[in-house]
C-alpha positions, 0 to 999 in steps of 0.5 A: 433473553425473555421472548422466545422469537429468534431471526430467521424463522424455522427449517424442518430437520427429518420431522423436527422443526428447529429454530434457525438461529442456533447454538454452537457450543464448542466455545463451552470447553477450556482453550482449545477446546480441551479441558473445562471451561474458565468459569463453570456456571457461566457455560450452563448459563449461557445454554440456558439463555439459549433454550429460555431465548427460543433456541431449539437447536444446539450443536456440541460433539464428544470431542469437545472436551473432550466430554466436557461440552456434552456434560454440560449440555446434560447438566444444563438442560436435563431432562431435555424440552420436547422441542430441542434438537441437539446435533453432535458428531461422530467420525473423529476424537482427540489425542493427547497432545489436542488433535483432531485425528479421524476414527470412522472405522465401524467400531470406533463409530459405535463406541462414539454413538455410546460415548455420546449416549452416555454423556448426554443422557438420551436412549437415542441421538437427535442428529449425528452428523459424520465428521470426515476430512481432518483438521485442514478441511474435507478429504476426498476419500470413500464414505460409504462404510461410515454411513453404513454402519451409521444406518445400522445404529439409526436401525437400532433406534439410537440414532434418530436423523443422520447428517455429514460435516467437512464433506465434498459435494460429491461425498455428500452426494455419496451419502445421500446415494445410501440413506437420507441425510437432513443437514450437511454441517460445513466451513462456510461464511462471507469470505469462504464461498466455496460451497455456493453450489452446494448451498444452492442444491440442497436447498432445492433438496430441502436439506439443511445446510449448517456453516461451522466458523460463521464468523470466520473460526479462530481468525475474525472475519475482516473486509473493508467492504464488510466493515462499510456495511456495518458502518453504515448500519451503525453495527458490527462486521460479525452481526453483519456477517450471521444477518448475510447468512440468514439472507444467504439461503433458507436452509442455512441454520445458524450456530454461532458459539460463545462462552458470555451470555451478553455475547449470545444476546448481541450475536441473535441482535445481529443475526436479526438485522435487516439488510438492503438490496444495495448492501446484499450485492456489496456483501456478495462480492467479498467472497466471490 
């Protein structure tokens, strides 16, 4: 990856301008996100790849790991160009037999913010966004004290922007009531749609909104009507899949993960492609 020019163009995060064809780096840690990766070198090589490819905007979280991911983020990329936005979380950690419970009281929010301080070599976070719901998907519950204390910490200076992730639209709304809020992080691709409306109106509000599992997570996206498409266009279904989210809305910010750099390479390929009027109206309909 030798030119700095990505699909997609760019979105404006806060004041940051990121690229918005990303990176996800959960994929970094070992089998289920536990543990270190396979191959060591492989995982700084491919963020790497990704800064030297024109890549301003990676996401990881302390949970990955958990710790591993955000060390070798640190290890990779330290001292961090001027121009990368790194995203992680706050809202959740792991337990021992690899779970995912919450931790959003307001000390368990602040030792994270100093666990993800430390870990990836700052004095202040780009982006936290606030992890709520669990493992399943979003949870209708309060959020007001997360997001509170979360303001207090961007008071202090250690916390530059705020986001939510596996929010409800009205917990986002929640959020947004109490402070602003630049990206919303959530479960959302071709044959997910539940969060049409949501993408529609903070594209209005010019608020990023950033889709976990773009390829459809630990199970594969697989439609035959997405399948035809790639035939037709002599691709894949996945590259066909990251190209729709781009068309999708202006404010969707990609963050496709893999662990191979000949894998990185081939998703920013298929982000790239161009796609008709013909084949956005048979994609549309899969998810709907």
């Amino acid at each position: 990856m030798t030119t700095p020019s990505l699909p997609g163009g760019s979105w404006t995060l806060g004041d940051r301008t990121v690229t918005r064809f990303g990176y996800g780096a959960m994929q970094l840690a070992g089998p289920w996100v536990m543990g270190p990766p396979r191959d060591h070198e492989a995982a700084l090589a491919v963020l790497r790849a990704a800064v030297a490819g024109g890549v301003t905007h990676i996401d990881t979280a302390e949970t990955y790991g958990p710790r591993v991911v955000n060390e070798l983020v640190r290890e990779a990329l330290h001292p961090y160009a001027d121009d990368l936005v790194i995203a992680t979380k706050a809202g959740g950690r792991r337990d021992g037999q690899g779970g995912w419970p919450s931790a959003r009281r307001p000390d368990e929010l602040r030792a994270q913010i100093d666990d993800n301080l430390e870990t990836l070599g700052v004095d202040a976070l780009d982006l936290v966004h606030l992890r709520l719901g669990d493992a399943e998907g979003p949870v209708q519950e309060p959020v007001a004290e997360a997001v509170e204390t979360l303001v207090d910490l961007q008071r202090q200076g250690v916390v530059r922007h705020l986001g939510v992730s596996n929010a409800t639209a009205e917990q986002v709304a929640e959020a947004q009531s109490i402070a602003p809020i630049v990206s919303v992080q959530n479960r959302y691709n071709l044959a997910d749609r539940r969060d049409d409306d949501l993408v529609d109106r903070l594209a209005d509000e010019g608020v990023a909104y950033i889709p976990f599992f773009p390829l459809g997570g630990f199970t594969p996206l697989q439609s035959d009507a997405l399948s035809g498409v790639a035939a037709r266009l002599g691709s894949t279904p996945l590259s066909v899949a990251l190209a729709w989210l781009l068309h999708r809305s202006p404010n969707i910010l990609l963050i496709p993960g893999t662990s191979s750099v000949d894998h990185l390479r081939e998703n920013v390929a298929g982000a790239g492609l161009a796609l008709s009027e013909s084949d956005l109206r048979e994609l549309d309909r899969i998810g709907r």
